[in-house]
BAGU-833503 format. One record per residue (C-alpha): residue number from 1; x, y, z; chain; residue in one letter. Coordinates in pm, whole numbers, m for minus. Example, Ala and Ser with C-alpha at 12.3 -4.5 7.8 and 13.67 -1.06 7.14 Angstrom:
BEGIN
<site><num>1</num><xx>1230</xx><yy>m450</yy><zz>780</zz><cadena>A</cadena><residuo>a</residuo></site>
<site><num>2</num><xx>1367</xx><yy>m106</yy><zz>714</zz><cadena>A</cadena><residuo>s</residuo></site>
This chain:
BEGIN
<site><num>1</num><xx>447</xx><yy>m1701</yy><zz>m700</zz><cadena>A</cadena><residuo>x</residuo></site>
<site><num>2</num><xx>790</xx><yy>m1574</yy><zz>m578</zz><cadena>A</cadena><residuo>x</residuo></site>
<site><num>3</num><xx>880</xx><yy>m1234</yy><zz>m478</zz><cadena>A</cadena><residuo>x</residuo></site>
<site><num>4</num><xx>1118</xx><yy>m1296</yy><zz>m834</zz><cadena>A</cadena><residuo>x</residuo></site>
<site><num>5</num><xx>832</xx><yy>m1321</yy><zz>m1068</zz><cadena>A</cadena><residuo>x</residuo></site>
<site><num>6</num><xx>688</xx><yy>m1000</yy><zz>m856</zz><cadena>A</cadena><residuo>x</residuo></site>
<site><num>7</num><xx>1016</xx><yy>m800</yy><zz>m895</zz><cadena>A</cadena><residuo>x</residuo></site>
<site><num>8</num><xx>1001</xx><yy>m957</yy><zz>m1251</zz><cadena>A</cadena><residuo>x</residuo></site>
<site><num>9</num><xx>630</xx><yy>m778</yy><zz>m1311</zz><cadena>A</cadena><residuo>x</residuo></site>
<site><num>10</num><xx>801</xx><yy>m423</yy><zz>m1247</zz><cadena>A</cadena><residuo>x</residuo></site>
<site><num>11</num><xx>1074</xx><yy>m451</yy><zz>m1486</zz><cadena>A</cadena><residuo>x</residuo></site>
<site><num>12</num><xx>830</xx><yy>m582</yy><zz>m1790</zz><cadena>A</cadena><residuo>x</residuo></site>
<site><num>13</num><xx>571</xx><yy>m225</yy><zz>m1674</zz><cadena>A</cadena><residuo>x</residuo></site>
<site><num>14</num><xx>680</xx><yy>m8</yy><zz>m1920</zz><cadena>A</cadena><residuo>x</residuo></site>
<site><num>15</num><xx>788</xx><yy>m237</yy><zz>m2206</zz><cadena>A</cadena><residuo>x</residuo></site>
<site><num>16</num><xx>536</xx><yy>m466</yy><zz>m2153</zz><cadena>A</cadena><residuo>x</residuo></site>
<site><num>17</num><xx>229</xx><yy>m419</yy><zz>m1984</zz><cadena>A</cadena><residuo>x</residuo></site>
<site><num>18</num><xx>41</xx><yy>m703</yy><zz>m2118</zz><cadena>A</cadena><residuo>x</residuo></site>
<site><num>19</num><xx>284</xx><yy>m985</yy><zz>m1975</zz><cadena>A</cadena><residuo>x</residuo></site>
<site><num>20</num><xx>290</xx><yy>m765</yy><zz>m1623</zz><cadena>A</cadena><residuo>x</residuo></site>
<site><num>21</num><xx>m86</xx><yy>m779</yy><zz>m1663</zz><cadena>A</cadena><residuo>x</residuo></site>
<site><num>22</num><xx>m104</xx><yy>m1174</yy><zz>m1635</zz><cadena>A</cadena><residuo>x</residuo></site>
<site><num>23</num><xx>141</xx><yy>m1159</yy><zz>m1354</zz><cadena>A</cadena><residuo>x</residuo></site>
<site><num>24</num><xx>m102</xx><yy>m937</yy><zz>m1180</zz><cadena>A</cadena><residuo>x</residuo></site>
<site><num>25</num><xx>m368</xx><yy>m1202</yy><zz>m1237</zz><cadena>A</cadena><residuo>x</residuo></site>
<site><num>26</num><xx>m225</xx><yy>m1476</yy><zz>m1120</zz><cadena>A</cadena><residuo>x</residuo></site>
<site><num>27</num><xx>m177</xx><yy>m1292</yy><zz>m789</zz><cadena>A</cadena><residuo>x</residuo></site>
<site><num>28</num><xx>m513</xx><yy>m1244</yy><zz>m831</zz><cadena>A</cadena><residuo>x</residuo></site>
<site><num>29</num><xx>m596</xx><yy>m1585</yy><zz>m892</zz><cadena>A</cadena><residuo>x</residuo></site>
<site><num>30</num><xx>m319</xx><yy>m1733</yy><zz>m559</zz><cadena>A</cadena><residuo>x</residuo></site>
<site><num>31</num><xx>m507</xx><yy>m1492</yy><zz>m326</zz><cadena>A</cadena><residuo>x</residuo></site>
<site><num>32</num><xx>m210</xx><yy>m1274</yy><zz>m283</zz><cadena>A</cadena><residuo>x</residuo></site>
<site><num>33</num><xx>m436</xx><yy>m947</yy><zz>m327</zz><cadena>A</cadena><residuo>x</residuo></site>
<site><num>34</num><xx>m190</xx><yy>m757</yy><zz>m124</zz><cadena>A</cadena><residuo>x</residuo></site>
<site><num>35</num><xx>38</xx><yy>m776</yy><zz>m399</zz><cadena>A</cadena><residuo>x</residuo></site>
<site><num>36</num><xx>m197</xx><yy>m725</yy><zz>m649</zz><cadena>A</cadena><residuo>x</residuo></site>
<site><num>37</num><xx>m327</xx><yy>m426</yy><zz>m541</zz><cadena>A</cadena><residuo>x</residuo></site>
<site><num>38</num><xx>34</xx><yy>m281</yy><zz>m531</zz><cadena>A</cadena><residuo>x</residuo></site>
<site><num>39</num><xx>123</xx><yy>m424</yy><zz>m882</zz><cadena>A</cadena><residuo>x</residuo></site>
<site><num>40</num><xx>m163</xx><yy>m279</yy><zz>m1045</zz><cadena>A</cadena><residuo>x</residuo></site>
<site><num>41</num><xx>m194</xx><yy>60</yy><zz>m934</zz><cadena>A</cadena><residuo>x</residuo></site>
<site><num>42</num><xx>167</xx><yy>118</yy><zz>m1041</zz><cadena>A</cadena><residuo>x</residuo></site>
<site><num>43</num><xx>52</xx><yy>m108</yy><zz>m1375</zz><cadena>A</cadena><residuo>x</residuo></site>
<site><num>44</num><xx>m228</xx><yy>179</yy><zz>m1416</zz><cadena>A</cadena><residuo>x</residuo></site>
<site><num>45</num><xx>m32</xx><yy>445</yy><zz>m1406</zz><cadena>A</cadena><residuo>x</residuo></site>
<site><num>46</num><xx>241</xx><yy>273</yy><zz>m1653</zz><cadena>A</cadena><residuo>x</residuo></site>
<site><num>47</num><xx>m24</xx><yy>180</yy><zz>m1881</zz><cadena>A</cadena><residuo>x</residuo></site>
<site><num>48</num><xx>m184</xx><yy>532</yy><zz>m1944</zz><cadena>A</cadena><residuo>x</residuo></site>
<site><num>49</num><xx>166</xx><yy>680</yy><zz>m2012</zz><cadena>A</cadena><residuo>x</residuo></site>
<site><num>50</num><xx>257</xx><yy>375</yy><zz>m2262</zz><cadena>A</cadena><residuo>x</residuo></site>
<site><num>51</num><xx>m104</xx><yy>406</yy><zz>m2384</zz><cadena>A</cadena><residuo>x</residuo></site>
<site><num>52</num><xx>m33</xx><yy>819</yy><zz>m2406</zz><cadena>A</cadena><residuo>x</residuo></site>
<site><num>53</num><xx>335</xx><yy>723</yy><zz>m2561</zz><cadena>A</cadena><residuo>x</residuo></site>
<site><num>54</num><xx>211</xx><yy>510</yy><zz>m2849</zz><cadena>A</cadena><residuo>x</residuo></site>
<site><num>55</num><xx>m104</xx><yy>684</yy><zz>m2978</zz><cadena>A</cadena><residuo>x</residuo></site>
C-alpha cells in the first residue's frame, strides 16, 4: 500500500473511521506494522471523540 492510501487513512479519521479502520488492517495484514501502529493510535483517539460526538 502507498504512502497515498496512508495519507488517504488520515483524511477519512474523523468522518469515517470505519473505512480508515480497514486501511489500518491491511497494513496489518502487508506487515507494515510501523504504520499501523501510527495509524491506529491516532484512529483511537479519533474514534472516542466521534464515538463521544454522536452518542
Amino acid at each position: 500500500m502507498s504512502t497515498k492510501y496512508y495519507e488517504h487513512a488520515f483524511v477519512l479519521l474523523p468522518t469515517n473511521p470505519t473505512a480508515a479502520y480497514h486501511l489500518w488492517s491491511n497494513y496489518r495484514i502487508q506487515g507494515k506494522c510501523d504504520k499501523a501502529n501510527d495509524l491506529i493510535q491516532y484512529a483511537g483517539r479519533i474514534y472516542k471523540i466521534h464515538s463521544r460526538n454522536v452518542n
